[in-house]
C-alpha positions, 0 to 999 in steps of 0.5 A: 257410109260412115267417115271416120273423123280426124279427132276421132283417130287423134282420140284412138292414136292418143289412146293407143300412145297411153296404152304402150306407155302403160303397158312399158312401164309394166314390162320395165318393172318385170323385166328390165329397161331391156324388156322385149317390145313385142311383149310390150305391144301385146301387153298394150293391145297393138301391133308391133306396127303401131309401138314403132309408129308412136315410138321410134326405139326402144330408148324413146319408149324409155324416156317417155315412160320415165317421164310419165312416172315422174309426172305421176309422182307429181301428181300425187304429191299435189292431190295429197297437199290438196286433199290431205289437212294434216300435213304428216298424213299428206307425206305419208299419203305421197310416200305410198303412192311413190312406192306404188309407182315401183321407182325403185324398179325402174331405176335403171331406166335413167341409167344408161339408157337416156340422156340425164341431162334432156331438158324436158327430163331435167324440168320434170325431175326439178318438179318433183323435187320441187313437190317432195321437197314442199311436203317435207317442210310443211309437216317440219313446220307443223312440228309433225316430221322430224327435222333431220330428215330430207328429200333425199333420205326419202326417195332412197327409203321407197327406191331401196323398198321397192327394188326387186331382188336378184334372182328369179327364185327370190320371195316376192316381197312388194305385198310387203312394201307399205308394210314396212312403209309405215313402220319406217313414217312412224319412225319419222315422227317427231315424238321421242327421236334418236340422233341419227349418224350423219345428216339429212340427205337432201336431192343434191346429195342423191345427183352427186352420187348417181 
């Protein structure tokens, strides 16, 4: 008889956890921070059974994928500094994978929802603050990206691109995001700027706001 091995069901348990969290992020974006968990499971692959086991509620299912979206932008933000010479080009790399996370969608998940002020939330958001803000300088400093220009002016860019319209008949106009992703980057370069109305918006600004 063969015995299962307790790594073998950590594997399968930690596998099943990333699969729930995956398939809510999905969810959230098509539906809303109030999607049905059944839809969720079902997307995962799981039973209902499994979804409560690993997450008490809905609202913990929530914090956990904000938390995953948050360390996925993080992640892109390093792989594009690592692998990216040209520090306009490392932005504008950041600037597409942001939006392909659909931030703009899952918005209102840190709104009402979970605590804006949970440690481990304040620590990963002060991250990607932290990385967008070091992608920023670094194209400023090469005289690449125009100086006028802060953290904060991004991050409503790709959150305003990637929120879905209201109402079920509205076109579906994310084929388009990188489109027009690139037309506003090349309006970030350096060469020949306008004077832009007010000043660099910088992640303060954004957390004053909310």
């Amino acid at each position: 008889m063969t015995t299962v091995t307790a790594p073998r069901r950590r594997a399968d348990a930690t596998r099943n956890r990333a699969r729930i969290v995956a398939a809510a992020r999905e969810a959230f974006v098509d539906h809303g921070a109030m999607a049905p968990l059944d839809e969720i499971a079902r997307r995962a692959g799981v039973g209902n059974a499994t979804l409560y086991r690993n997450f008490a509620d809905r609202r913990t299912l929530i914090h956990q994928v904000s938390l995953a979206v948050i360390d996925r932008i993080v992640a892109h933000a390093h792989a594009a500094t690592a692998e990216e010479p040209d520090s306009f080009a490392a932005l504008s790399r950041f600037v597409h994978a942001a939006a392909d996370e659909r931030i703009g969608a899952l918005c209102s998940l840190l709104s009402g929802t979970i605590d804006p002020h949970d440690p481990e939330l304040t620590d990963a958001r002060a991250e990607m603050k932290q990385a967008t803000e070091d992608l920023i300088t670094r194209a400023q400093a090469d005289g690449l990206l125009r100086t006028d220009i802060g953290a904060g002016d991004l991050v409503v860019a790709v959150a305003q691109l990637t929120r879905p319209l209201p109402g079920a008949d509205c076109l579906d106009l994310h084929p388009l995001v990188h489109r027009h992703l690139q037309i506003l980057l090349d309006g970030l370069r350096t060469i020949s700027p306008s004077a832009l109305p007010g000043h660099a918006v910088t992640m303060e600004d954004l957390s004053q706001r909310a």
